[in-house]
C-alpha positions as CSV (number, residue, x, y, z in Angstrom):
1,X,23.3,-15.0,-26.0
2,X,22.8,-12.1,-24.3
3,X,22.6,-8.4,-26.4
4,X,25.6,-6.5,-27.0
5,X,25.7,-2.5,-26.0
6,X,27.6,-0.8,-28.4
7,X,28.6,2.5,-27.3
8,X,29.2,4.5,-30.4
9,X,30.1,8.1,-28.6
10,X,30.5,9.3,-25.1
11,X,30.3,13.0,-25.2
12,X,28.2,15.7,-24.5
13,X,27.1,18.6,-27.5
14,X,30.8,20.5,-27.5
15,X,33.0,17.3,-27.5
16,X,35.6,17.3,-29.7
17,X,37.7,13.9,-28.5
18,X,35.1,11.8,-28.8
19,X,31.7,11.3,-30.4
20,X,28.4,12.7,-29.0
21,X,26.7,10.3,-26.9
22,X,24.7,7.4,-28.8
23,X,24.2,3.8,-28.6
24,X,23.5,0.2,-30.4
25,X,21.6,-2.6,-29.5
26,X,22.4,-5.7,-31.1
27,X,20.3,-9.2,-30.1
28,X,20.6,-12.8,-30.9
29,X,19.2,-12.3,-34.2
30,X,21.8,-10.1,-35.2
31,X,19.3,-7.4,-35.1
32,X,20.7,-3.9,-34.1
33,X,18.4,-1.2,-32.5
34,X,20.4,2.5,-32.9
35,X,19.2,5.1,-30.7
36,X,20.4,8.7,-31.7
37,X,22.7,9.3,-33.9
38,X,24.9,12.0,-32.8
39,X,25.7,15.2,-34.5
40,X,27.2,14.5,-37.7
41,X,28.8,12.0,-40.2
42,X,30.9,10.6,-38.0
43,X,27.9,8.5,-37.1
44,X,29.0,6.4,-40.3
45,X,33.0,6.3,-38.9
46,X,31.6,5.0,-35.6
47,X,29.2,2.1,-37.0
48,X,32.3,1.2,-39.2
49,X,34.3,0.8,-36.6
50,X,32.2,-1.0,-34.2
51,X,31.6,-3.6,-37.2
52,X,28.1,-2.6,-37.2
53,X,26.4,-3.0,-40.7
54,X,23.9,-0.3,-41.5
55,X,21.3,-3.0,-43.7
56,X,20.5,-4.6,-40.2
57,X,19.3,-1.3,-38.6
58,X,15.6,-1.5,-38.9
59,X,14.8,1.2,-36.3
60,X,16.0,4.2,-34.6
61,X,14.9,6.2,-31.4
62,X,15.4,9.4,-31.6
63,X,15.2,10.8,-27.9
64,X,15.1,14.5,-28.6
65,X,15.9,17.4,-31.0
66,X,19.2,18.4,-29.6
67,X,22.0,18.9,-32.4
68,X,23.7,16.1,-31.0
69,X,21.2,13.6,-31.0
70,X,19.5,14.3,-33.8
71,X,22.0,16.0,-37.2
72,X,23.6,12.3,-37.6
73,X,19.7,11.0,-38.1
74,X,20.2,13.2,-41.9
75,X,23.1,11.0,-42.7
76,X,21.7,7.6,-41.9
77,X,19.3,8.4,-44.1
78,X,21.4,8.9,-46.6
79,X,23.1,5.6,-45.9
80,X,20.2,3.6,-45.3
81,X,18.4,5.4,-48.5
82,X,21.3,4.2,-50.7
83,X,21.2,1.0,-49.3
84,X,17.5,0.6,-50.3
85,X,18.3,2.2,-53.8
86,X,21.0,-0.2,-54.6
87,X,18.9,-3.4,-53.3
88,X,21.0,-4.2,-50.1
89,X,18.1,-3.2,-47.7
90,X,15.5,-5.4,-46.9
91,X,12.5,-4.5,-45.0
92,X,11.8,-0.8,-43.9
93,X,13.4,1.1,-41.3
94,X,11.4,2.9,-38.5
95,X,12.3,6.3,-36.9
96,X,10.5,6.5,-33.6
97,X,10.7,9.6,-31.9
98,X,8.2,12.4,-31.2
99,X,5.8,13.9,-33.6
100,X,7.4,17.4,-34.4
101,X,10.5,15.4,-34.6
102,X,9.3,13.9,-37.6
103,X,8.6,17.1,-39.3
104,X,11.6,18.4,-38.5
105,X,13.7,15.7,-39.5
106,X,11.7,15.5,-43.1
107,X,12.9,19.4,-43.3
108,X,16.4,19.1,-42.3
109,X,16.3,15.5,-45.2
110,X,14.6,18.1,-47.7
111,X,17.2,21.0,-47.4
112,X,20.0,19.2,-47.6
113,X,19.5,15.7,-49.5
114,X,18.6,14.4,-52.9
115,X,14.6,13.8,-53.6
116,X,15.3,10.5,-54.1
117,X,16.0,9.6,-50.7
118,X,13.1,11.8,-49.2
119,X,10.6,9.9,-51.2
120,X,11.0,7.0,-49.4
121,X,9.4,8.8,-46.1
122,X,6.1,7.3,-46.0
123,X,7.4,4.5,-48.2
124,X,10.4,2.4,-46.9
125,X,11.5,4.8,-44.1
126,X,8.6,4.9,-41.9
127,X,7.8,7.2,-38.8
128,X,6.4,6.0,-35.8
129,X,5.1,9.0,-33.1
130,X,6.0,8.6,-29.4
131,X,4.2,9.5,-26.4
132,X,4.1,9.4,-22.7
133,X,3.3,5.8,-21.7
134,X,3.6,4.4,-25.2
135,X,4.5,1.2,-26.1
136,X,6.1,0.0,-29.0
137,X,6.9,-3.0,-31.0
138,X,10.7,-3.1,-31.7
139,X,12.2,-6.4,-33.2
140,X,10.8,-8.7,-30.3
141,X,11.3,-5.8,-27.5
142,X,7.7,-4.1,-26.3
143,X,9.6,-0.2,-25.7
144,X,7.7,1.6,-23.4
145,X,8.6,5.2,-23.8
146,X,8.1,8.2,-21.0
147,X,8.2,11.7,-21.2
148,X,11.8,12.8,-18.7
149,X,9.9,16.1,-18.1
150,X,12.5,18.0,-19.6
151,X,12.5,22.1,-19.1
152,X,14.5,22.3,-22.2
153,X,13.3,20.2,-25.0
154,X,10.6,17.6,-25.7
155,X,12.4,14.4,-24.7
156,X,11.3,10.6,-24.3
157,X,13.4,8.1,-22.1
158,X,12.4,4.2,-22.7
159,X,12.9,1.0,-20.8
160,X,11.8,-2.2,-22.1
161,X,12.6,-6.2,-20.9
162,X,16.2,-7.7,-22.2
163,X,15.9,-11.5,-23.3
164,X,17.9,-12.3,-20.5
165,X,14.3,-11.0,-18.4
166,X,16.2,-8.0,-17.1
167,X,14.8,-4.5,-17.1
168,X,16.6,-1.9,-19.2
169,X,16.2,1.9,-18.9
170,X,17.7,4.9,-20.7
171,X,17.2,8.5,-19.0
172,X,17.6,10.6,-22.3
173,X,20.6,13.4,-21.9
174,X,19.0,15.0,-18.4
175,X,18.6,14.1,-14.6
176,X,16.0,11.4,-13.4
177,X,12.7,13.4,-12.5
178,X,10.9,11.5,-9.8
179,X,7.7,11.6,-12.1
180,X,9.4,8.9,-14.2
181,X,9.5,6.6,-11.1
182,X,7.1,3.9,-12.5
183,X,9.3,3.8,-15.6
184,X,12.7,3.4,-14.0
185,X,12.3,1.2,-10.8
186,X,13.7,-2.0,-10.7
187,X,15.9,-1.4,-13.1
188,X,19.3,-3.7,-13.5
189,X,20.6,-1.0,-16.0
190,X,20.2,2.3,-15.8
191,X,21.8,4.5,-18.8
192,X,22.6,7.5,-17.6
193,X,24.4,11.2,-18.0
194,X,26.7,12.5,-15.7
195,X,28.1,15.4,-17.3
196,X,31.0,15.9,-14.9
197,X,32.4,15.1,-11.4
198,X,30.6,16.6,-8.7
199,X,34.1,17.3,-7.6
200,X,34.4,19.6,-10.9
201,X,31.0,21.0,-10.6
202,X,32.2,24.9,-10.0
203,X,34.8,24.5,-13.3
204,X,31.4,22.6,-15.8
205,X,28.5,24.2,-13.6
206,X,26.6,20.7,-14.5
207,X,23.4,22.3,-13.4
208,X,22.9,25.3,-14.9
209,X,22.8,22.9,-18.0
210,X,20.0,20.8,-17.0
211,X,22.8,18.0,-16.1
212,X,24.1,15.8,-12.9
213,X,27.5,14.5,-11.9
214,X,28.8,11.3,-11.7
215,X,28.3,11.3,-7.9
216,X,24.3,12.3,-8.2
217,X,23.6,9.7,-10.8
218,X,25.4,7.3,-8.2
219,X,22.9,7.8,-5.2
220,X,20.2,7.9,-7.9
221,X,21.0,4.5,-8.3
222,X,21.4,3.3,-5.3
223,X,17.9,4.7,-4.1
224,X,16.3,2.8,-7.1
225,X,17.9,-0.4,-6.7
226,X,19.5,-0.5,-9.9
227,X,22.5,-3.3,-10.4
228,X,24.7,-1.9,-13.1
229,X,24.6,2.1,-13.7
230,X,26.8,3.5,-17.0
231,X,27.9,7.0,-17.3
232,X,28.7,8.6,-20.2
233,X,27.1,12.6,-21.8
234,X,30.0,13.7,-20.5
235,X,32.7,17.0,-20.9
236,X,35.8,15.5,-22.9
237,X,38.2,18.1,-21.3
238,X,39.8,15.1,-18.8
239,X,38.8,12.2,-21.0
240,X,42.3,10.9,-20.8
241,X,41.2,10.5,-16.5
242,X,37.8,10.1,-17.1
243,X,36.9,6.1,-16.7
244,X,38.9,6.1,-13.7
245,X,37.7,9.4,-11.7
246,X,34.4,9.0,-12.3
247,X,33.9,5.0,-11.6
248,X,36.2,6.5,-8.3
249,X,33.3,8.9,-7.8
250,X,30.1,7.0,-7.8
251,X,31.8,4.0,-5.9
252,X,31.6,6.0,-3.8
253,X,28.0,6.6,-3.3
254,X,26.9,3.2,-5.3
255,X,27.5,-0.5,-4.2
256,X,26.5,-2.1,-7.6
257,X,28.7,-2.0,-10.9
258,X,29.4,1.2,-12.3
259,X,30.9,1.6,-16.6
260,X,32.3,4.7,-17.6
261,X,32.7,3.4,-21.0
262,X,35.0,4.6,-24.1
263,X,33.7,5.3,-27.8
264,X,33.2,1.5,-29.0
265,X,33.5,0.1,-26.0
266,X,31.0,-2.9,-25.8
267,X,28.8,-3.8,-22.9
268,X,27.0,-7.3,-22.5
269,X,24.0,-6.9,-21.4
């Protein structure tokens, strides 16, 4: 069996129609890997509605600070913490992400929830610190975790080796920086943001965000050889056209598969 993508949000930071970007990994063992969390509750609407149960979550990457990556982290806590007080958690769970991530995380759990869930940092919620070239033990995966060089915020990308003996790679929420080279060729999927169409570039000005378009993570996958390239980070304003336009986009640059998936949409890996 090979492991199941679980898309639980599409959108960029200011989407309103669907969820901020974040994602699941579930393998064989029914073992589910979530990496962000988005920007709010809804985090707990989307795992209920992929069918995703929250005692098999055992760790989480967090890839960066950003709102929308990092606020829904609070309320899986909150789930997670319950589950552990109420005896339907086994195990621990592990946050990796970077160390001033940590502390800020144990801040934002400390303003906001109840001391009984923040004593179990240290105890049965567990940190683990992430840096450049770092590899680390997640379910049966070996995550190798590199710095995207961002100009913005701290952020960590990570690939690691699917079951199926296929390379796996997620760019984080910003353009591929040739220093990550190492980390990201040979790839057979490459997760990345495309913010809008390069078509739209002058009406989303994609760059002066940090971001790309549709059609530059296309030749950025054709250069590197990847087989299957998914596009989501995205603006939400043409959602309704959005699959369509910008799979038409990078075909057009990109002779391997492209997904533009939906919220909950499920890629096999």
């Amino acid at each position: 069996m090979n492991e199941i993508l679980t898309v639980l949000g599409t959108g960029n930071a200011l989407a309103t129609r669907c969820y901020n970007t974040c994602f699941a990994i579930e393998n064989a063992a029914a073992e589910v890997l979530l990496v962000d969390a988005g920007g709010g509750n809804g985090i707990l609407r989307q795992l209920q509605a992929a069918a995703l149960d929250a005692a098999a979550i055992h760790h989480i990457i967090l890839t960066h600070a950003h709102c929308d990556h990092m606020l829904g982290l609070v309320w899986m806590v909150r789930k997670i913490g319950t589950l552990i007080r109420t005896g339907k958690y086994e195990g621990n769970l592990t946050v990796h992400c970077a160390e001033k991530n940590e502390a800020r995380l144990r801040a934002m759990c400390e303003a906001t929830l109840e001391q009984r869930f923040c004593s179990l940092f240290g105890d049965r919620i567990l940190f683990s610190s992430v840096e450049d070239g770092a590899v680390h033990q997640i379910y049966d995966y070996a995550v190798t975790f590199f710095d995207i060089h961002s100009t913005k915020e701290q952020q960590y990308g990570f690939t690691t080796m699917l079951e199926n003996g296929k390379k796996l790679v997620c760019l984080g929420d910003e353009p591929y920086n040739p220093l990550c080279a190492p980390y990201v060729e040979g790839a057979k999927w490459l997760l990345s943001e495309a913010f809008c169409l390069y078509a739209d570039r002058e009406r989303f000005r994609p760059y002066e965000k940090h971001h790309s378009t549709a059609m530059d993570a296309a030749k950025l996958a054709g250069e590197l050889g990847v087989e299957d390239l998914v596009l989501w980070h995205t603006e939400d304003h043409t959602i309704d056209t959005r699959k369509a336009s910008y799979t038409a986009e990078a075909k057009q640059y990109f002779t391997g598969n492209v997904h533009v998936p939906e919220d909950l949409e499920r890629l096999i890996l």
